[in-house]
C-alpha positions in Angstrom: 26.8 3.4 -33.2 24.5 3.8 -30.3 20.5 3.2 -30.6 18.2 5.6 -28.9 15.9 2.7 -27.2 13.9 4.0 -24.6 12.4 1.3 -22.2 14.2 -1.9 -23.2 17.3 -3.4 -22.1 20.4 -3.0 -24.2 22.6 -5.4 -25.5 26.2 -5.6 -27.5 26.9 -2.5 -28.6 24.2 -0.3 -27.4 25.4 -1.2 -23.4 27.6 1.9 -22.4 30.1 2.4 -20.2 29.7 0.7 -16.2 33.4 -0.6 -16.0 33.7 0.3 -12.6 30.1 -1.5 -11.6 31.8 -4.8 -13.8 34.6 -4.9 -12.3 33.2 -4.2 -8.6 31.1 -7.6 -9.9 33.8 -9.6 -10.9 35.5 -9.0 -8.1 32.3 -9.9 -5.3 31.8 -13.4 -8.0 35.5 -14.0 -7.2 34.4 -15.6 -3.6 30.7 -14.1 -2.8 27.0 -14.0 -4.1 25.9 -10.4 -4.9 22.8 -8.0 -4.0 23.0 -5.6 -6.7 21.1 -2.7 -5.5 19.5 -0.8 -8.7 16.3 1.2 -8.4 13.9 1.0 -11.8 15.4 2.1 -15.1 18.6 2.6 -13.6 19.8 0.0 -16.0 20.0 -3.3 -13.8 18.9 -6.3 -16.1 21.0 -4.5 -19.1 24.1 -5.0 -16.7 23.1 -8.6 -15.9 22.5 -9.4 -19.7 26.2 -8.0 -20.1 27.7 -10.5 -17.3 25.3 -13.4 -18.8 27.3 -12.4 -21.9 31.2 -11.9 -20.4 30.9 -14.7 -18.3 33.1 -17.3 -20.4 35.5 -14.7 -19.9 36.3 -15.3 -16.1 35.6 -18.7 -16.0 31.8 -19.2 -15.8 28.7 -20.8 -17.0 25.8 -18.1 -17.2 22.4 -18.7 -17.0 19.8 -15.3 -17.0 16.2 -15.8 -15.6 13.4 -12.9 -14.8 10.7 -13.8 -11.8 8.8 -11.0 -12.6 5.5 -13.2 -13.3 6.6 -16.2 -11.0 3.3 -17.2 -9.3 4.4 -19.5 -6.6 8.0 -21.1 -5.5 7.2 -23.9 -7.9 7.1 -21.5 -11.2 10.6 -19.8 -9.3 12.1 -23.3 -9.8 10.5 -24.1 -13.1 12.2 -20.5 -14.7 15.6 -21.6 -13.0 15.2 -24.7 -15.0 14.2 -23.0 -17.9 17.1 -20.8 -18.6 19.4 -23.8 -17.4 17.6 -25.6 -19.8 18.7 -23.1 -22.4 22.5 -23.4 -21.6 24.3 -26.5 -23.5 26.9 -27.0 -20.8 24.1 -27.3 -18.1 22.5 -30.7 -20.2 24.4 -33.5 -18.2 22.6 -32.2 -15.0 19.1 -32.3 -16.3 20.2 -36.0 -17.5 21.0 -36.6 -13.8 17.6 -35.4 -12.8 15.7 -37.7 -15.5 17.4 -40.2 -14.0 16.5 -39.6 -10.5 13.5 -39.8 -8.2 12.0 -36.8 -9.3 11.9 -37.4 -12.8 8.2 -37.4 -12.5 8.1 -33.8 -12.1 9.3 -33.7 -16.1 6.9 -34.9 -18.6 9.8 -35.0 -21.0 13.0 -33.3 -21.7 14.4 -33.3 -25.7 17.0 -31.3 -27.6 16.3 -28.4 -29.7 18.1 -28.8 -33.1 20.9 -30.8 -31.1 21.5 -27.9 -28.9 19.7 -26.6 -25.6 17.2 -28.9 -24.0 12.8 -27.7 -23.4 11.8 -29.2 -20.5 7.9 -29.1 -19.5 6.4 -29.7 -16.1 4.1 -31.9 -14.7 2.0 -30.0 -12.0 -0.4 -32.7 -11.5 2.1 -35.1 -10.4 2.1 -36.5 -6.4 3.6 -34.1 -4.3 4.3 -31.9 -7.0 3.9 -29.0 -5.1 5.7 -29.6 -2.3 8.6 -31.2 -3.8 9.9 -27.6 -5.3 12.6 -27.3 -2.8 14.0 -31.1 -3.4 13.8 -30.5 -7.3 15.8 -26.8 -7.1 18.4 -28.6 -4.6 18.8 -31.6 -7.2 20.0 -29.4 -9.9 21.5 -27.3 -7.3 24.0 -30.9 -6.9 23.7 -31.8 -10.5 25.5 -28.6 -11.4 27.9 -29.0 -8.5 28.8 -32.2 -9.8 29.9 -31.3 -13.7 32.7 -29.7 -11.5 32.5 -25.9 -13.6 31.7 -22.7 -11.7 28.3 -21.7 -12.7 26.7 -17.7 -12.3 22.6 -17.6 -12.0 22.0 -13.9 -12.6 18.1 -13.5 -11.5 16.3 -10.7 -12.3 13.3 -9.0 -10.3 13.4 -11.5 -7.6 11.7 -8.5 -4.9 8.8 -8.7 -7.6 8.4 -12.4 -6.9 8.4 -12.0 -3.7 5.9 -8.9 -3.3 3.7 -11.1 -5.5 3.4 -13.6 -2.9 2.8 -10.9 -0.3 0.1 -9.4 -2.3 -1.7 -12.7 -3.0 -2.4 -13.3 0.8 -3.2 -9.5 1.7 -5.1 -9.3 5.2 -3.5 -12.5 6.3 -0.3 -13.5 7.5 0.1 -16.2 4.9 2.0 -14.0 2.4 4.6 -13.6 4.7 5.1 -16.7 5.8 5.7 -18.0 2.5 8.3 -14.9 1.9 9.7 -15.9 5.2 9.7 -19.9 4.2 10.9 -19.1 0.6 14.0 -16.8 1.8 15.2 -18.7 4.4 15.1 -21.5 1.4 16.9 -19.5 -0.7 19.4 -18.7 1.7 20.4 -22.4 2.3 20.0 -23.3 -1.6 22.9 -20.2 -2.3 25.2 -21.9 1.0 24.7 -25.7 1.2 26.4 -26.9 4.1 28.0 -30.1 2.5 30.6 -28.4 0.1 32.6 -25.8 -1.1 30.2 -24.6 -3.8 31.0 -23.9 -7.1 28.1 -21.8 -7.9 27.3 -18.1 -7.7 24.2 -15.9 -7.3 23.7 -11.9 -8.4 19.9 -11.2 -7.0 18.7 -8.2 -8.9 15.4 -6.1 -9.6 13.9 -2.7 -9.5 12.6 -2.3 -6.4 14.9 -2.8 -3.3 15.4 -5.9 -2.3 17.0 -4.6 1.1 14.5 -2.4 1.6 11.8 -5.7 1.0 13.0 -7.3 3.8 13.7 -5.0 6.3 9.9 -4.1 6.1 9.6 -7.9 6.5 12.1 -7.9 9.4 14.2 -10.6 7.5 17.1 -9.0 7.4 19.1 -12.3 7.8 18.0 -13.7 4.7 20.6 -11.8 2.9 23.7 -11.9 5.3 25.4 -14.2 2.6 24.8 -11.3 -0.7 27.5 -8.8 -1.5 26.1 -5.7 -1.9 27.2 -3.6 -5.4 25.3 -0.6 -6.2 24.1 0.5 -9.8 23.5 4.4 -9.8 23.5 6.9 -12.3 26.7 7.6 -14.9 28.7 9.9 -13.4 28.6 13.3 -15.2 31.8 12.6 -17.8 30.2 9.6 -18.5 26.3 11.0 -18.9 28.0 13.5 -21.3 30.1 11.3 -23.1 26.9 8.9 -24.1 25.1 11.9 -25.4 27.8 12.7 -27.4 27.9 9.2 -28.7 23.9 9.1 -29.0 24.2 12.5 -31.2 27.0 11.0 -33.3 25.2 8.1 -34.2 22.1 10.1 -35.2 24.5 12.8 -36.9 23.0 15.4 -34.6 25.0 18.7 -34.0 24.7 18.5 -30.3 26.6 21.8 -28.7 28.6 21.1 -25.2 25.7 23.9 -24.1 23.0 22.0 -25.3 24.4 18.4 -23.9 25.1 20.4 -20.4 21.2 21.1 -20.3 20.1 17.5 -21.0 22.2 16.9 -17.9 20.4 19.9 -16.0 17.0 18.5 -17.3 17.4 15.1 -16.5 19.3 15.4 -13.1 19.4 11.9 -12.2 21.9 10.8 -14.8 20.6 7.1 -15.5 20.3 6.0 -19.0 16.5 5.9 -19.5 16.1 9.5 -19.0 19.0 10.4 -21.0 17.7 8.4 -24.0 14.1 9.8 -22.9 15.2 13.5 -23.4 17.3 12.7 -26.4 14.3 10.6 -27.9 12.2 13.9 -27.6 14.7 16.0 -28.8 15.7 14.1 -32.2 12.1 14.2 -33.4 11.8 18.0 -32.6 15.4 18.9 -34.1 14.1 16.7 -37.2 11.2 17.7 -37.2 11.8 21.6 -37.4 15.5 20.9 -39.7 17.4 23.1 -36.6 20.0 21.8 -34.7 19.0 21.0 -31.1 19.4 23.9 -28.7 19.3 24.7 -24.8 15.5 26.1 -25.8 14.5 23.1 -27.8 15.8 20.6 -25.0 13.4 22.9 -22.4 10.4 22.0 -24.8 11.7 18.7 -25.3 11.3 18.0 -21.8 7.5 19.7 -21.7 6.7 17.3 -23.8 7.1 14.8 -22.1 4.5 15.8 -19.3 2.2 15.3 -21.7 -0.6 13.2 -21.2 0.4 10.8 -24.2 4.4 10.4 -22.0 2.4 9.4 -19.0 3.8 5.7 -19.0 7.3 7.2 -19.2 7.0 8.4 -15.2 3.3 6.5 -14.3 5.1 3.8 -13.0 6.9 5.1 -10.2 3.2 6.1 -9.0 1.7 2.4 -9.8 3.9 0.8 -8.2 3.5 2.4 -4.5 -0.2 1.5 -4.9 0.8 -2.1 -6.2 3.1 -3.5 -4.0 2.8 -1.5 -0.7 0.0 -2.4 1.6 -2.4 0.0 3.1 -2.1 2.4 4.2 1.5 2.7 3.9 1.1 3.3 0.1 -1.3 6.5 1.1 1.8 7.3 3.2 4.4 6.7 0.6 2.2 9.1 -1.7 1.8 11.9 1.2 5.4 11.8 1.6 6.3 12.4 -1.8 4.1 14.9 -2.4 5.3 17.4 0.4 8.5 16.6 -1.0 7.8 17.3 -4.4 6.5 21.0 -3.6 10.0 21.6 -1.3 12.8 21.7 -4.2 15.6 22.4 -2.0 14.5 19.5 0.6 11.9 18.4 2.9 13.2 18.0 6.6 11.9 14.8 8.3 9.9 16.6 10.6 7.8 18.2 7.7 7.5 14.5 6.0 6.3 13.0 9.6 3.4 15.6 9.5 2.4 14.4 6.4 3.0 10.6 6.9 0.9 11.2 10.2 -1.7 12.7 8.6 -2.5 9.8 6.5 -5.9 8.3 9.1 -4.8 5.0 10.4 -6.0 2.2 12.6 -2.8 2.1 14.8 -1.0 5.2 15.4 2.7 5.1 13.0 5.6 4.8 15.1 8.8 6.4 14.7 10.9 3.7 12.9 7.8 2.7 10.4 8.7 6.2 8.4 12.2 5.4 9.0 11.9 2.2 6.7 9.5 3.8 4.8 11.9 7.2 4.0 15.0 4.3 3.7 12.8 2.9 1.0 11.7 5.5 -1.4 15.6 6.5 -1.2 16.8 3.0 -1.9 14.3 2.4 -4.8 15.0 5.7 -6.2 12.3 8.3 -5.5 14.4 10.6 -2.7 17.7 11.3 -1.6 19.1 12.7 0.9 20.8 16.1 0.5 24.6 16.3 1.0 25.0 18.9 3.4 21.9 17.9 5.7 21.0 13.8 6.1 17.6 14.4 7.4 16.7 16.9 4.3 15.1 15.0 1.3 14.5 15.7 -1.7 13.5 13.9 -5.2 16.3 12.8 -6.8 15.3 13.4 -10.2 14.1 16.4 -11.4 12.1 14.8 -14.4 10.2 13.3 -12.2 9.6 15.4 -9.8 7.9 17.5 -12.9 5.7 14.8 -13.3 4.6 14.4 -10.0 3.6 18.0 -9.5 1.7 18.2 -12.3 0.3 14.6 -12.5 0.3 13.0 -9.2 0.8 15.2 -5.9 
């Protein structure tokens, strides 16, 4: 049986289907760290969660950590040690590190009903803050030295890291620190002493690629394997719904399934379960079985004001995390595109990006990123047949943003 959840990350039995994504991972882990490369609700941290889990399996140690909320590089390290700390085989190397010079850092370390250990900081302690690197590279060591392969599966990691740019907006500082902290990173995930046993998957929903190559830091991530997460493939998307409907005993028609697939579009798991959600209560509701009809009204209901959160999010963001006025471009860009179902050309989006009043005039290769962006993270794509033609990839919310946002 298959839960309809809608907005959380699924565990066990409720994670369906991405074999091929699995064992494109498994294969990268074999010799390489990996860049997965998920935009939001795609179903990212639900696939990380089920590695965390398989590990054992192919001969690793898994520890799963989210940075969404990191504040500085010093809370990065502190939730590295937390869900370390939460990992019984990983105990000998925080015993190392009590041992060792920068024991001060800990105010104490004890066991949890004789299994993982609950460590607690000390941010008042001398050099506390600078010492962040040397105490991430100790238990870097420490795990290298227990002599097991180990995978660190971190989770929003480009959130962390527009964080920091956000906190210094109007300065340089932010990206300096970004700039610091991935170079860092970089030489944490590669010492140059040994053969290390440990790998990296760097995940989250916005783009880390795209991050950096705003950034120009490019090189910061020579050493990550690239996998991509997408949408199910149509079989797949169909086969869930299937499962979904069983599970709920719903009479769902191949003609009824076929226009959740229409609806949706972009095939990722959070819309499915969106549309289905919508579509149990109404078939329950009214005691028919769902039809093509009641999946169209399904679907208007979830423009509704009360849905807003659903989509609203792809909107915050852009104003969040993009500085200005690049996130009054992003939102010009997106709403020309939005109007132009069958594509927008490039040239049509640069009038509009351009029409966005700026200090310094936008140059050629700025709506380049930006355009390589919004497709990375999962607002455009490009259309098959013309690579200069965008259009929104899904058609849900391209609903939305016509009638809420553009």
């Amino acid at each position: 049986m298959i839960e309809n959840s809608v907005g959380r990350p699924v565990q066990g039995r409720n994670f369906y289907g991405r074999e091929r994504e699995q064992r494109a991972m498994w294969r990268r882990l074999a010799t390489d760290h990996v860049l997965m490369l998920a935009p939001r609700r795609v179903g990212s941290t639900s696939l990380l969660f089920k590695l965390r889990d398989d590990a054992p399996g192919h001969g690793f140690y898994a520890a799963y950590l989210s940075v969404a909320d990191a504040t500085s590089e010093l809370d990065f390290v502190k939730k590295l040690c937390d869900a370390l700390a939460k990992v019984p085989e990983a105990q000998p190397a925080f015993k190392r590190l009590e041992a060792g010079p920068l024991k001060r850092l800990l105010r104490h370390t004890r066991r949890i009903e004789a299994g993982p250990v609950s460590l607690e900081f000390d941010d008042t302690a001398d050099g506390a803050g600078k010492d962040w690197t040397l105490l991430a590279e100790e238990l870097a060591e420490a795990l290298e030295r227990l002599g097991n392969r180990w995978l660190l599966l971190v989770d929003e990691l480009p959130v962390f890291i527009s964080n920091m740019l956000s906190a210094s907006v109007g300065t340089n500082k932010g990206v300096e620190r970004a700039r610091d902290f991935l170079h860092w990173f970089r030489k944490l995930r590669n010492p140059s002493h040994i053969e290390t046993q440990l790998r990296w998957v760097l995940a989250g929903s916005i783009g880390l690629d795209a991050l950096v190559a705003r950034l120009n830091l490019g090189e910061t991530l020579y050493d990550l394997r690239p996998v991509p997460l997408g949408a199910y493939a149509r079989p797949v998307a169909r086969s869930f719904l299937q499962e979904l409907a069983e599970s709920y005993r719903l009479d769902l028609s191949s003609e009824t399934a076929e226009c959740i697939l229409d609806r949706a579009g972009w095939l990722i798991p959070y819309h499915l379960q969106v549309v289905f959600s919508q579509l149990l209560d109404r078939s329950l509701d009214s005691g028919e079985p769902p039809s093509p009809a009641m999946v169209d009204a399904a679907c208007g209901d979830l423009m509704a004001p009360a849905f807003r959160h659903y989509f609203d999010y792809w909107r915050q963001r852009l104003r969040r995390e993009l500085p200005s006025p690049l996130d009054a471009q992003a939102l010009e860009v997106l709403a020309v595109a939005a109007f132009l179902p069958d594509g927008a050309a490039e040239p049509t989006l640069r009038e509009a990006y351009e029409g966005v009043p700026t200090e310094v005039q936008p140059s050629r290769d700025e709506l380049r990123v930006l355009l390589d962006m919004l497709v990375t993270d999962g607002y455009l794509e490009c259309c098959d047949d013309r690579p200069r033609l965008y259009r929104f990839r899904s058609s849900l919310l391209r609903e939305f943003w016509l009638r809420r946002v553009a």
